[in-house]
C-alpha positions in Angstrom: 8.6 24.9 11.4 6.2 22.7 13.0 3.7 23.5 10.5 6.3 21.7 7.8 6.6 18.8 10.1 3.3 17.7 10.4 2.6 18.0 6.5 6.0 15.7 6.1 4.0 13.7 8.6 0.5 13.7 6.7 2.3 12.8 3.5 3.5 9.9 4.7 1.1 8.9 6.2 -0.7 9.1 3.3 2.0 7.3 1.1 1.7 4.7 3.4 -1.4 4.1 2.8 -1.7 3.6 -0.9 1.6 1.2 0.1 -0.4 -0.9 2.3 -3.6 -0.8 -1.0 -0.8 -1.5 -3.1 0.7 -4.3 -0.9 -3.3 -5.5 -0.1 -3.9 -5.9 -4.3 -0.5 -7.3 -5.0 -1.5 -10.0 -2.6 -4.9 -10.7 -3.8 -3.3 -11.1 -7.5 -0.6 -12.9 -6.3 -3.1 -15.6 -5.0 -5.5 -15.5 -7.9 -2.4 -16.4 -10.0 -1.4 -19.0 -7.6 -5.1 -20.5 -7.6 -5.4 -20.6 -11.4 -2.1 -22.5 -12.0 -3.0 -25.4 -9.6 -6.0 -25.7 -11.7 
């Protein structure tokens, strides 16, 4: 039981982080795009 816990733990941990890259590179394009129109 606590063995199922912690990987339920670890995978969200780890889902949380390919949010966070995902959240990081959605930025990053969001700004490029916002760059190139004032241009």
């Amino acid at each position: 039981m606590q063995e199922q816990h912690l990987s339920a733990t670890r995978r969200t941990e780890e889902n949380y982080g390919t949010l966070k890259q995902t959240h990081r590179f959605a930025h990053y394009t969001y700004q490029a795009v916002k760059e190139s129109i004032k241009k």
